[in-house]
C-alpha positions as a printed Julia matrix, in Angstrom:
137×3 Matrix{Float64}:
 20.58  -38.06   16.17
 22.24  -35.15   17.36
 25.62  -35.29   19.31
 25.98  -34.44   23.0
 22.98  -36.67   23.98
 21.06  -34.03   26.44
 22.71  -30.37   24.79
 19.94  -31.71   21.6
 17.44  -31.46   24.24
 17.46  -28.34   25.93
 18.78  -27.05   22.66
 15.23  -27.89   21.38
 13.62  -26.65   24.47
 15.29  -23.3    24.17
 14.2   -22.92   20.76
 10.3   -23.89   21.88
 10.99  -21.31   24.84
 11.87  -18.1    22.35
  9.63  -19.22   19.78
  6.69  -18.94   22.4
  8.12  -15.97   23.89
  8.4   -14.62   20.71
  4.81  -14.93   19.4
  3.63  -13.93   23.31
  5.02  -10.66   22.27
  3.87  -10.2    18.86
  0.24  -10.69   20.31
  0.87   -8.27   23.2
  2.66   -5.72   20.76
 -1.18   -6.66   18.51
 -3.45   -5.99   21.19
 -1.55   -2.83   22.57
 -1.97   -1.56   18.85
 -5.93   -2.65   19.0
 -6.15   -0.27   22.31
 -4.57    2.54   20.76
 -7.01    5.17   19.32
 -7.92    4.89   15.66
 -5.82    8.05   13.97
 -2.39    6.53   15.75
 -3.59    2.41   14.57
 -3.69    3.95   11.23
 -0.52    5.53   11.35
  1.29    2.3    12.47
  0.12    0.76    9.87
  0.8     3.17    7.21
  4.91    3.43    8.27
  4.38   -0.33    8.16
  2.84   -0.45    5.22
  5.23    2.05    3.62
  8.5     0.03    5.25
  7.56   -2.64    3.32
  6.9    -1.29    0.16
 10.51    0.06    0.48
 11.76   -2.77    1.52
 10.69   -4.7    -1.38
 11.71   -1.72   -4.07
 15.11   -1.6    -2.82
 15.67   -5.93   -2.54
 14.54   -5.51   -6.68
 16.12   -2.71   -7.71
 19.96   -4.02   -7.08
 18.61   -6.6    -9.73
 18.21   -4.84  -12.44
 21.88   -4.56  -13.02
 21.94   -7.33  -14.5
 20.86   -5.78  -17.55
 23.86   -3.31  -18.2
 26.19   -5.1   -15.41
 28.7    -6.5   -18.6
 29.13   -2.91  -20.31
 30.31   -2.03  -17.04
 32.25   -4.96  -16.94
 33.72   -4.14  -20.45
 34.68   -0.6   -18.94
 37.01   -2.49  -16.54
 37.23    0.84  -14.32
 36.51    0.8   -10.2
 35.17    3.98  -10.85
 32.57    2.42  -13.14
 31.23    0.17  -10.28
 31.12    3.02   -7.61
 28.96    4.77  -10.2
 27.05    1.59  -10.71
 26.61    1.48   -6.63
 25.61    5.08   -5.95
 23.3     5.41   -8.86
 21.45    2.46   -7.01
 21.34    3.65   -3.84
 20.5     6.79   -5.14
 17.61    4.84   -6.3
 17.1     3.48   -2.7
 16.98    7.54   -1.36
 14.69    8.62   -3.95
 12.26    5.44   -3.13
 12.32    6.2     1.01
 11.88    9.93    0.2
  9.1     9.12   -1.46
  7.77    7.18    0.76
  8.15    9.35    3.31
  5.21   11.78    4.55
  7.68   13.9     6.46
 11.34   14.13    7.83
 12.39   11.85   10.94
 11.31   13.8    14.01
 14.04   12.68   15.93
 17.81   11.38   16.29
 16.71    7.84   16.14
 14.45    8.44   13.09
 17.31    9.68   11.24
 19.74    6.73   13.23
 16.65    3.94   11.75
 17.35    5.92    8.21
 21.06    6.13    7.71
 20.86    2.39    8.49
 18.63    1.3     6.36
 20.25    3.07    3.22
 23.79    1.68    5.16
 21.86   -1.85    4.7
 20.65   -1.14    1.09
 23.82   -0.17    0.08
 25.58   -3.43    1.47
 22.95   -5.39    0.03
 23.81   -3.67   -3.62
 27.18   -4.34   -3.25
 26.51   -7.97   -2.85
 24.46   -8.71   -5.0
 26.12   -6.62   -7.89
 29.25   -8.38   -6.97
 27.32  -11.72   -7.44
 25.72  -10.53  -10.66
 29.71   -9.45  -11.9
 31.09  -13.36  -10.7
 28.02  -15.0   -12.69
 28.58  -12.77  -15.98
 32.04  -13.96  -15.87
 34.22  -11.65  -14.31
């Protein structure tokens, strides 16, 4: 039983409330994609398509430093782990870019990229850091 008696209630309600408000949306976003003409539906779903293909390259690739993560351990150098960091999101770039069918159009195109590498990169550095703490650093 939850504390604060009638908070656990409309707690629970307000969770109901944006979950159904949530999904009300994600069928109107659905059918306005239906109504749209065939050429743009398909290009929707291609960036889709090709977000998510990117998305799951760069949440693997930070994991494959776990195969040379204790010779750069052994090195001991910061210098060594930058390396390590930009040679994976390096990785990240090449993977978008070719991905890609064309530079972003616009400033928020290129605001969506620099984000998303800013994301990848932050999600490197974490899990390379976990990846150093487990091989015993």
């Amino acid at each position: 039983m939850e504390n604060g008696g009638s908070s656990g209630v409309l707690g629970r309600l307000a969770e109901k409330t944006l979950g159904w408000i949530i999904l009300g949306l994600l069928l109107f976003v659905g059918y306005m994609i239906y109504q749209m003409p065939a050429e743009t539906r398909r290009a929707i779903w291609e960036g889709i398509w090709r977000t998510i293909v990117w998305l799951v390259i760069a949440a693997a690739i930070p994991w494959s430093a776990r195969l040379y993560i204790r010779r750069v351990l052994e090195v001991g150098s910061n210098w060594a782990a930058v390396g390590l960091l930009a040679g994976l999101l390096l990785i990240d770039l090449i993977a978008a870019w070719l991905l890609m069918t064309g530079w972003p159009s616009s400033a928020w195109g290129w605001a969506a990229g620099l984000g998303a590498l800013a994301a990848a990169g932050t999600y490197n550095y974490l899990v390379t850091e976990y990846l150093a703490e487990t091989a015993g650093a």
